[in-house]
C-alpha positions as CSV (number, residue, x, y, z in Angstrom):
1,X,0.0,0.0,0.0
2,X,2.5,1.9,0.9
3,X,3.7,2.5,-2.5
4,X,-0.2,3.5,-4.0
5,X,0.3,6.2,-1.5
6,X,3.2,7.6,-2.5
7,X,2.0,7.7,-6.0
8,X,-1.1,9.5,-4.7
9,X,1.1,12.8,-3.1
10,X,1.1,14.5,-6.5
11,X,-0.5,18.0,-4.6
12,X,3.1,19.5,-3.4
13,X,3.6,16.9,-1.2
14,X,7.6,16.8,0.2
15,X,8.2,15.1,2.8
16,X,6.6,11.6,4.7
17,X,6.7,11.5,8.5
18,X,6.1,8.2,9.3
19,X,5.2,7.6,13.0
20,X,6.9,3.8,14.1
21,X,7.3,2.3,17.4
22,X,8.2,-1.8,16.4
23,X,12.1,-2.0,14.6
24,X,12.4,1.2,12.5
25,X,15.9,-0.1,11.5
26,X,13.8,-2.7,9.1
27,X,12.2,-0.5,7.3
28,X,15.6,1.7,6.6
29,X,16.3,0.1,3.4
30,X,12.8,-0.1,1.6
31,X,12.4,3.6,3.1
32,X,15.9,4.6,1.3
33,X,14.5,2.8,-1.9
34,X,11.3,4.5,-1.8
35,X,12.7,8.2,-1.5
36,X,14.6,8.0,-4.4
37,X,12.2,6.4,-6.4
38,X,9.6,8.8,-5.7
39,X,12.0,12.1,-5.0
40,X,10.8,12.8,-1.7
41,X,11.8,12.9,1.2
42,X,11.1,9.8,5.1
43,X,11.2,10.4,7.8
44,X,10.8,8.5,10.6
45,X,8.9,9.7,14.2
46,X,10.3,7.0,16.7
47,X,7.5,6.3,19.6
48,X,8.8,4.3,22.7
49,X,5.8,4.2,24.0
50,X,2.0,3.7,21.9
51,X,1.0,7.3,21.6
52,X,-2.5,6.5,20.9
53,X,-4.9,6.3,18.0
54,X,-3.3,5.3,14.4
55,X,0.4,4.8,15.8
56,X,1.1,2.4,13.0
57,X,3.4,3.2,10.1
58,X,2.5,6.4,8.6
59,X,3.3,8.8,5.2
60,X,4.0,12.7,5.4
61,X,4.0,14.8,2.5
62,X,2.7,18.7,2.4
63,X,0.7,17.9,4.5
64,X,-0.5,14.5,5.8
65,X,-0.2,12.1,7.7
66,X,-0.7,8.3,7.0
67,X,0.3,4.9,7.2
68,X,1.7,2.7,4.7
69,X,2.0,-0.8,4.2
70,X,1.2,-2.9,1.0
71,X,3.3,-5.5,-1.4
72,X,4.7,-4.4,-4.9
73,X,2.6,-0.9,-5.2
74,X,0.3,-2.5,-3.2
75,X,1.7,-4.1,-0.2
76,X,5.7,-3.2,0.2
77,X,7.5,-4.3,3.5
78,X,7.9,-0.6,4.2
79,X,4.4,-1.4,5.3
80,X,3.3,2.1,5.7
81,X,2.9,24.6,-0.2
82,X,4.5,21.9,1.9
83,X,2.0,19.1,3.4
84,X,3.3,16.7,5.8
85,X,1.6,12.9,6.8
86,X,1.2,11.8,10.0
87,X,-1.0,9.4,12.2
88,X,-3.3,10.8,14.8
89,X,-3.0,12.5,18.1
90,X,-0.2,11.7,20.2
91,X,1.8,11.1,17.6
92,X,0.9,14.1,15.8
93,X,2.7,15.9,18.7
94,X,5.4,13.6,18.7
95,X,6.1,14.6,15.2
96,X,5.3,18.0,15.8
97,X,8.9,19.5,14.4
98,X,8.2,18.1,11.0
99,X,4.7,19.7,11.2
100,X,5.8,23.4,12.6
101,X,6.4,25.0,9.0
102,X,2.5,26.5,9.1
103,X,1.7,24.5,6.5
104,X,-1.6,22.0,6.4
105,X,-1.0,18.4,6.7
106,X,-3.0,14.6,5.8
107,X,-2.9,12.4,7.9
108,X,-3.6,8.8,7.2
109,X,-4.7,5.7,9.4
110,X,-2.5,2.6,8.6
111,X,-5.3,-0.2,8.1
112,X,-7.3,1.4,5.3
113,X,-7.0,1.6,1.8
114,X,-8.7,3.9,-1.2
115,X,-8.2,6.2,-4.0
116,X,-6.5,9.1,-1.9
117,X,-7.9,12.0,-3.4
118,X,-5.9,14.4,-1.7
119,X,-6.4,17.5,-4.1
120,X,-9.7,17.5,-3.8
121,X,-9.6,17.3,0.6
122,X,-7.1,19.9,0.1
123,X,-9.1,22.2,-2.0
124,X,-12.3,21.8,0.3
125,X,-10.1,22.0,3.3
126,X,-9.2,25.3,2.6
127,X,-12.2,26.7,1.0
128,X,-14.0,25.9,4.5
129,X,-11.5,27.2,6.1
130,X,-11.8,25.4,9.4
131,X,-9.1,23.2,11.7
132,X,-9.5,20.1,10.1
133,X,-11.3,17.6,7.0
134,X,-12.3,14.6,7.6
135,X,-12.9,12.1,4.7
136,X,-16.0,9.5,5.6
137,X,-17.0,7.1,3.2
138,X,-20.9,5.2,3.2
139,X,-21.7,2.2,4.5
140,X,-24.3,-0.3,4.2
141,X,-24.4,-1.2,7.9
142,X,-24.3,1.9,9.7
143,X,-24.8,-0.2,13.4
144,X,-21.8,-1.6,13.0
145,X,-19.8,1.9,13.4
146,X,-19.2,4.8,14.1
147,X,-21.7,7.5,12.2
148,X,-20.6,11.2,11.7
149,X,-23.8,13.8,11.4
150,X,-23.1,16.7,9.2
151,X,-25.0,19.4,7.5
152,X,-25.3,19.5,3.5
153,X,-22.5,21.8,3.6
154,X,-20.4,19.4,4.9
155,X,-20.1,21.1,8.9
156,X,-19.8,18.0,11.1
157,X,-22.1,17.7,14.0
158,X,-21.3,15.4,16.2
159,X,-20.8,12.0,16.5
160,X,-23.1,8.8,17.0
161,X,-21.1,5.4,18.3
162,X,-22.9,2.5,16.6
163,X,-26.4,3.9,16.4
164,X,-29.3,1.6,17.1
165,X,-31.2,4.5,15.0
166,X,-30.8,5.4,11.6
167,X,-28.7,8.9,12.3
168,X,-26.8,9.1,9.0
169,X,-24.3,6.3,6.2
170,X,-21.3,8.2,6.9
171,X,-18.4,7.0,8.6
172,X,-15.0,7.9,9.7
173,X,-13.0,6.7,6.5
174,X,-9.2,7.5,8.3
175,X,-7.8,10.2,5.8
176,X,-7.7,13.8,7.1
177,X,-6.5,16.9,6.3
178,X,-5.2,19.3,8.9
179,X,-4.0,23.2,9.7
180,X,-1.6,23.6,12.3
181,X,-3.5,24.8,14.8
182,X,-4.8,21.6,15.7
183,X,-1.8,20.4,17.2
184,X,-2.4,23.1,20.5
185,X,-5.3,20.6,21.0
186,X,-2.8,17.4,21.4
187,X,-0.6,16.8,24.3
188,X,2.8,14.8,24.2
189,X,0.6,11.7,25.8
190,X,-1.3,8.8,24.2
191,X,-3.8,10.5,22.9
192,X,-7.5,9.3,21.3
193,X,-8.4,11.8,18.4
194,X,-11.3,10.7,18.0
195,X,-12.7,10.6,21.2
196,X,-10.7,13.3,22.9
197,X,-10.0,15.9,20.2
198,X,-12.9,15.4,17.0
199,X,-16.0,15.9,19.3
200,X,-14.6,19.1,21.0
201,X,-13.5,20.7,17.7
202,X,-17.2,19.9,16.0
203,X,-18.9,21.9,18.7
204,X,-16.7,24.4,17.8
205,X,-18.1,23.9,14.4
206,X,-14.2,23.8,13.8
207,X,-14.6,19.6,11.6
208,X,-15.9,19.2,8.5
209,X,-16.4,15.8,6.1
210,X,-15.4,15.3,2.5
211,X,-17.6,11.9,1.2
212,X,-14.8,9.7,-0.2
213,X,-15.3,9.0,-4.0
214,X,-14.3,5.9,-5.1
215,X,-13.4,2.5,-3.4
216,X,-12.4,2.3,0.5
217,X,-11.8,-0.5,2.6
218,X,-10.4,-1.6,6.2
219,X,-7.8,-3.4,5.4
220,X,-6.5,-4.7,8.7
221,X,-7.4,-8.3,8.4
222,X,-5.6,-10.7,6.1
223,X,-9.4,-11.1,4.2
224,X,-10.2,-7.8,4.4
225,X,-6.6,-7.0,2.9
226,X,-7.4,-9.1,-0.1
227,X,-10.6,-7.7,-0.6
228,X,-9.0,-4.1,-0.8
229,X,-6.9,-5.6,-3.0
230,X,-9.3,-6.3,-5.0
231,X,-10.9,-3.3,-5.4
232,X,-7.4,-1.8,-5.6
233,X,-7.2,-3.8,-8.7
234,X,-10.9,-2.8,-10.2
235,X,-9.7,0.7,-9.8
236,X,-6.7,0.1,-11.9
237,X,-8.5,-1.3,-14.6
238,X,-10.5,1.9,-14.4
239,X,-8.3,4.4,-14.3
240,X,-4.5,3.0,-15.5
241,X,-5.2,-0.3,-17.4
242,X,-1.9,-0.1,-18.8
243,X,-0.2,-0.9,-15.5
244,X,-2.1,-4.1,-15.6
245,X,-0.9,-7.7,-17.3
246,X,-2.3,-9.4,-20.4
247,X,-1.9,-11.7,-22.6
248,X,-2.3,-15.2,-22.7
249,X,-2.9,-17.1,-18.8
250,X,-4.0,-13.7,-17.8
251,X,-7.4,-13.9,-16.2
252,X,-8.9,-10.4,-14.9
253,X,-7.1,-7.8,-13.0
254,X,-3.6,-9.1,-12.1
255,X,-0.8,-6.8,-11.9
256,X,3.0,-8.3,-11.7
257,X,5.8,-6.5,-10.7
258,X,8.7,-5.5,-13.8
259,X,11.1,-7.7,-11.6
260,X,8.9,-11.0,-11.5
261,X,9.7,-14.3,-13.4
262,X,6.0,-16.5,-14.4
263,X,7.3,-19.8,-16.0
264,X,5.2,-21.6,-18.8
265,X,1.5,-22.6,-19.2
266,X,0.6,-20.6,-15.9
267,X,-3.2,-19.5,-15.4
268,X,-2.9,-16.1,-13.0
269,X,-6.3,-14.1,-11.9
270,X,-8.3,-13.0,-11.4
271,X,-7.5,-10.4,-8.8
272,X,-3.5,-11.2,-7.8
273,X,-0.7,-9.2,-7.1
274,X,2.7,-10.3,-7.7
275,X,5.7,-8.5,-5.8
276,X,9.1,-7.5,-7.0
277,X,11.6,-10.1,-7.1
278,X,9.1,-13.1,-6.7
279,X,9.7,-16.6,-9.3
280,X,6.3,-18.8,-10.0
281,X,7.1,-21.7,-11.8
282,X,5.4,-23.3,-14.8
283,X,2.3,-24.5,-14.5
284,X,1.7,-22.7,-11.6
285,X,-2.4,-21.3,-10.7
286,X,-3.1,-18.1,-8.8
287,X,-6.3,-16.8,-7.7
288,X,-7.5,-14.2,-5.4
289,X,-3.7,-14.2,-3.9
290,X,-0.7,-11.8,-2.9
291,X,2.9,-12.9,-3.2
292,X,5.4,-10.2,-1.4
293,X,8.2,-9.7,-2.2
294,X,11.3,-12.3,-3.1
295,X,8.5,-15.4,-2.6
296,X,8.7,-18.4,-4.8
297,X,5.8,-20.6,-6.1
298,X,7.0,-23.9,-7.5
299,X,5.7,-25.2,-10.5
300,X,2.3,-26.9,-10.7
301,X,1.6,-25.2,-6.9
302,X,-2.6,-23.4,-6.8
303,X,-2.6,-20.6,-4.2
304,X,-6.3,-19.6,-4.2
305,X,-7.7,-16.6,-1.7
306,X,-4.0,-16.5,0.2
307,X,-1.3,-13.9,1.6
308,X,2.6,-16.2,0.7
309,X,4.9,-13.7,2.4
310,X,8.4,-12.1,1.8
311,X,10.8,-14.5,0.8
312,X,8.9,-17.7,1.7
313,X,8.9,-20.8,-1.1
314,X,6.3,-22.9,-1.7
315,X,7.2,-26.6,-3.1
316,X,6.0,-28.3,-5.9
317,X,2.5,-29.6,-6.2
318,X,1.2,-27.8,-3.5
319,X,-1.9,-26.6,-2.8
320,X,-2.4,-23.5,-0.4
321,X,-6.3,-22.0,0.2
322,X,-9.0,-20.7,2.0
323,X,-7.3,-17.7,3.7
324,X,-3.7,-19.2,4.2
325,X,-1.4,-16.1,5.2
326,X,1.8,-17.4,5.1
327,X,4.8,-15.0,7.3
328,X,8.6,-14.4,6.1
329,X,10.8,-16.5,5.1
330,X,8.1,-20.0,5.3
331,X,9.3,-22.7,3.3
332,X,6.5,-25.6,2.2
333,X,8.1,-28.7,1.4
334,X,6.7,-30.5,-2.0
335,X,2.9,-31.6,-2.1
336,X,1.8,-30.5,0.4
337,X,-1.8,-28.6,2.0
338,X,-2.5,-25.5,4.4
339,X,-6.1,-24.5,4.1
340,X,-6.7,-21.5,6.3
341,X,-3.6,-21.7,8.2
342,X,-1.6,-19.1,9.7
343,X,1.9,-19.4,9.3
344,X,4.5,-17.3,11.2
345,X,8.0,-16.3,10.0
346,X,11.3,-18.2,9.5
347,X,9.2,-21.9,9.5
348,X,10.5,-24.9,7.2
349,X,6.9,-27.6,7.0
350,X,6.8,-30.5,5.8
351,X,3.3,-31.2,6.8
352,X,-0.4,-30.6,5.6
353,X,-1.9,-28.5,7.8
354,X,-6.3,-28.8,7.1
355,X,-7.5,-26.6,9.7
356,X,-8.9,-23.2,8.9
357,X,-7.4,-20.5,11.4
358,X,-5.1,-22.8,13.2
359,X,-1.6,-20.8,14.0
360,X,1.5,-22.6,13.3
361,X,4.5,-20.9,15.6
């Protein structure tokens, strides 16, 4: 994901503050890849302790703040005018010295994905003229979440936590745009935004919503990252077909990475991503299914509705299903099953493994 987002700072964005408190040191070397592939400028906002709401991996650019983490363009390890991006809150004052140039800044919550449309939330945000945008998108379900109430201008409310009532479709999406002065509202302490900082600056009629166009999803669970995936794709065939494989064994929306080797007589789609570096053999089928980067599918393998992580290698004649997220590094010896199964990193199996869910440490 982290790379979509990138792509999508094309509004003055020069400079990504992303806010980190697990191993920065891993992400150094995708981070130094990344700036000089998309000329502008990481940095990292260290937190030792969780500062509160959207502390995950974030982007900065003119300003915003956001999260990033996706393979190839979509899900890279780095898994996450002047505007800046940040995540919420307390980590907003944590990376307050990137923020102090009186510019406007996104920010961007780690788990979601869409189309990023950040000219238009930086257009409205500064025809409104008010502290801060907030970008909700519809749902079916409203119940389920939390609704934001606002006027037909726009002029948020307030806020209704899963309403047993029909009070409004709109929910927080996790993209917002931001003027400085909102970070004289946040404390250096773990910090909720949304309940400690949102509701005060709506009755100040200080909060507005933008309704997202375009696809969104949560992303923060392995089948709810392929399904963003998937409409990550669908939006690509809209809007840049081009970046999209064809030919012959190409079924749908599949998009493989320049640096990717597919052998013979392979059958790929619909819906699959496959990362920089990775090698699937002849004969191989892929459906519904993310490779990251470096992994290895050998020939006459079917990964169907799956996550096969960085570096891992799956044998031949394998079969891998059904929600299978496999970690780093995982090795799957020849013939072999995992429906469902969660793998963790740095594993070498040599067993089938038939139970939806079960976690293999």
């Amino acid at each position: 994901m982290c790379c979509n987002r990138l792509r999508s700072l094309q509004v003055g964005v020069n400079e990504v503050v992303l806010a980190v408190s697990y191993r920065p040191e891993d992400m150094a070397q995708a981070l130094k890849a990344m700036e000089e592939k998309y000329k502008i400028k990481l940095t990292v906002s260290l937190e030792e302790e969780p500062m509160g709401t959207g502390v995950r991996p974030c982007c900065a650019g003119p300003v915003a703040a956001s999260s990033c983490c996706r393979c190839c363009e979509y899900f890279d390890r780095a898994l996450r005018a002047a505007l800046t991006l940040v995540c919420a809150a307390g980590p907003l004052a944590l990376a307050r010295a990137h923020l102090s140039d009186g510019e406007v800044f996104f920010v961007f919550n780690s788990d979601v994905t869409c189309e990023y449309p950040l000219k238009e939330m930086l257009e409205f945000h500064r025809k409104h003229g008010g502290e801060g945008t907030i970008c909700v998108t519809r749902v079916d379900e409203p119940s389920k979440y939390g609704v934001v109430v606002h006027d037909a201008a726009g002029k948020i409310q307030h806020f209704v936590e899963k309403p047993q009532t029909f009070v409004g479709n709109h929910i927080n999406a996790g993209l917002y745009c931001f003027s400085p002065k909102i970070l004289d509202r946040i404390g250096l302490r773990p910090t909720s935004i949304e309940k400690e900082v949102f509701p005060l600056m709506a009755d100040e009629g200080q909060l507005f919503a933008l309704v997202l166009p375009g696809y969104w999803m949560d992303i923060g669970q392995p089948k709810d990252y392929l399904t963003g995936m998937g409409l990550h794709l669908a939006a690509l065939r809209k809007h840049s077909p081009e970046r999209l494989a064809s030919g012959e064994g190409v079924r749908g929306n599949v998009l493989i990475d320049p640096t990717a080797t597919v052998g013979k007589g392979c059958l790929l789609g619909p819906d699959v991503v496959v990362g920089p570096g990775c090698v699937v053999e002849d004969g191989v089928r892929l459906t519904k299914t993310t490779l990251l980067r470096g992994a290895k599918v050998g020939s006459h393998t079917i990964v169907a509705g799956s996550i096969i992580g960085w570096d891992s290698t799956l044998g031949r004649w394998c079969r891998v299903e059904n929600g299978a997220v496999l970690g780093e590094d995982v090795s799957l010896a020849d013939e072999k099953i995992i429906n469902g199964a969660i793998i963790l990193p740095h594993k070498s199996l040599k067993d089938n493994y038939y139970k939806p869910g079960e976690i293999v440490m």
